[in-house]
Each structure stands twice: as structure tokens, then as C-alpha cells.
C-alpha positions in Angstrom: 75.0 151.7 90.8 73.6 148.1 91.3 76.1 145.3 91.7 76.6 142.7 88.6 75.4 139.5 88.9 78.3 136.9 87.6 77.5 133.7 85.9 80.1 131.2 86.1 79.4 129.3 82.8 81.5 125.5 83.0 81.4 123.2 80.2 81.0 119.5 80.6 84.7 118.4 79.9 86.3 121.3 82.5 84.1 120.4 85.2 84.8 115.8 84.5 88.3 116.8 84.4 88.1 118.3 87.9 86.3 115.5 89.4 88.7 113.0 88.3 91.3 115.3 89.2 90.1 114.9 92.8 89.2 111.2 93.1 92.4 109.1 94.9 94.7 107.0 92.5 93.2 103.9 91.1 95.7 101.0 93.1 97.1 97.9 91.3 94.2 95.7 90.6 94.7 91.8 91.4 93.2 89.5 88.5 91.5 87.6 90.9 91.6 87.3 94.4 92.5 83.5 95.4 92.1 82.8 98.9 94.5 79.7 99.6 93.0 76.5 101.9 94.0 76.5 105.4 96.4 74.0 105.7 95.7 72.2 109.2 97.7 69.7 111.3 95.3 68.4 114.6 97.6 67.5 117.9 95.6 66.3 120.6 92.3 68.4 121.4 94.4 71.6 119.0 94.1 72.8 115.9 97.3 73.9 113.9 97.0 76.0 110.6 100.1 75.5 109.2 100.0 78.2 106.5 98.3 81.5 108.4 100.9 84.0 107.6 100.0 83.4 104.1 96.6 83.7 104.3 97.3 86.9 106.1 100.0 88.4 103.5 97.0 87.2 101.2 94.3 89.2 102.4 97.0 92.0 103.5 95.7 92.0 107.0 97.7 91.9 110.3 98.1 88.5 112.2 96.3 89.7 115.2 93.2 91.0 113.4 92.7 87.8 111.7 93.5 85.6 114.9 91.4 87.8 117.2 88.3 87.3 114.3 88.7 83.5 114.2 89.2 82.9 118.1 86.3 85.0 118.6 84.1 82.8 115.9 85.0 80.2 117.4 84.8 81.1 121.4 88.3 79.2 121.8 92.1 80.7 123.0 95.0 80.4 121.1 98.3 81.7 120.3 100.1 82.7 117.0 104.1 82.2 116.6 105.8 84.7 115.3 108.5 82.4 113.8 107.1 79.8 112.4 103.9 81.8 111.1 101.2 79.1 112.3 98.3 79.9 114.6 97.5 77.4 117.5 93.9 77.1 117.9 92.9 75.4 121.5 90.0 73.2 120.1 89.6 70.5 117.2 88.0 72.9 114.3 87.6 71.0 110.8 89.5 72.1 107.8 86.3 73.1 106.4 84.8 75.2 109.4 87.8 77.5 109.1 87.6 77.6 105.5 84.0 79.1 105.6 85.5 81.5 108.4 88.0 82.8 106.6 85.5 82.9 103.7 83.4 85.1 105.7 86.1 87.3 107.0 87.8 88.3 103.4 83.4 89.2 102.5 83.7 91.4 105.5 87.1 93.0 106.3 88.7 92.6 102.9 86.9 93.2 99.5 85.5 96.3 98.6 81.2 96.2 98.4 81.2 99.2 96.1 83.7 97.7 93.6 84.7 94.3 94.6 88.4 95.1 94.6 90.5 93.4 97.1 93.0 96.4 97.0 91.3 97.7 100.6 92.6 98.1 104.1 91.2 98.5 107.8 91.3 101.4 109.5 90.1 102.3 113.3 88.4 105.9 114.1 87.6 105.6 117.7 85.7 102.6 118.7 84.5 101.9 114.7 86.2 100.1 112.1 86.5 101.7 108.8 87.0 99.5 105.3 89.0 101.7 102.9 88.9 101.0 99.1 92.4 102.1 97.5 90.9 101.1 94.3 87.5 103.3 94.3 88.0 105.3 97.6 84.8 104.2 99.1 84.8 103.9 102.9 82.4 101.7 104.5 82.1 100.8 108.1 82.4 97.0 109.3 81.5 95.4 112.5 84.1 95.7 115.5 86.9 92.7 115.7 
């Protein structure tokens, strides 16, 4: 007796009803993501930005990764208090300098290049840094901090 071949026959609606079944929840979708101006005070030879716990709720990143990017930009130290949410810089930057900064770090670490979304977060697998779209479920990889 020979064995019987078995067709599996799907029909275009069963088989987009499983795929969609399988992608990850779409996430709340911001109208348009606003990135406020970096509100700086200068004190001597430092740099004070006044407002950097909101720009990091904003871009819903940690304070560290976003102080460890800009120090590292711009090859100076500095310290972030806790308390009072503002990041000392050790060197006079201009207002507009860290705008373009932070500019270049949401483009990077923060919106999505499949979709655009800013609904994403970072995520670290070994030495690589891993961009995660809760809006499309893309991953891309981004440049170390």
C-alpha cells in the first residue's frame, strides 16, 4: 500500500489572520514626537542643562545612557544630580551644539528606521546594542554608548 500524499490547502484570509495573530501589539502611538530645547545655564568654564530629566522622560531613555552619549560627543566629564534632574557638563558647550546632539541621539537610539515611531526602547545582548520598536517589532542594531 503506498503512503498518501496530503495537501494542506490554506486560503488567503486563514493564513493573514495567523500572521497578524503573531506580530506583537501595536503600542500607543505619540502624534508627534517633540523634542524640548535644552535649557542651559553657563557657570564659569561649565555647562548646566537645566531641564535633562525631561529630555530624558521625553525620549524614555535612562539618565545615564543619555549622559554617557553626550560626554562622550563631547570628550568632557560631568556629573548628573539625582535631585535636582540637571546634568553638569565640565566645558562651555553652546545651546545649539547640544541641541544638534540630542538631535542626533533621538535619530539614533530613539525613533524607529522601519516605522518612524518613537514608541522604541534600548536593549543590550552582550557587547551590542539592540533598538526595539514596540510599535512595528523591528529590531535594529545601533552603535555602542
Amino acid at each position: 500500500m503506498k503512503p498518501r500524499k496530503v495537501e494542506l490547502i490554506y486560503n488567503y484570509d486563514y493564513l493573514l489572520e495567523r500572521l497578524y495573530s503573531r506580530l506583537p501589539a501595536r503600542g500607543v502611538k505619540a502624534g508627534r514626537f517633540e523634542l524640548p530645547r535644552v535649557a542651559v545655564e553657563r557657570v564659569g568654564s561649565k555647562t548646566i542643562i537645566r531641564n535633562f530629566k525631561q529630555l530624558c522622560d521625553v525620549t524614555r531613555r535612562e539618565p545615564r545612557i543619555l549622559m554617557r552619549y553626550l560626554l562622550k560627543e563631547l570628550g568632557a566629564a560631568g556629573s548628573y544630580d539625582e535631585d535636582s534632574g540637571m546634568l553638569t557638563i565640565n566645558v562651555r558647550v553652546s545651546a545649539a551644539t547640544l541641541n544638534k546632539l540630542l538631535e542626533r541621539f533621538v535619530k539614533t537610539y530613539v525613533i524607529c528606521p522601519t516605522c518612524g515611531a518613537p514608541d522604541t526602547r534600548l536593549e543590550r545582548r552582550g557587547k551590542a546594542w539592540i533598538l526595539i520598536c514596540e510599535a512595528c517589532g523591528a529590531e535594529q542594531p545601533v552603535p555602542p554608548i
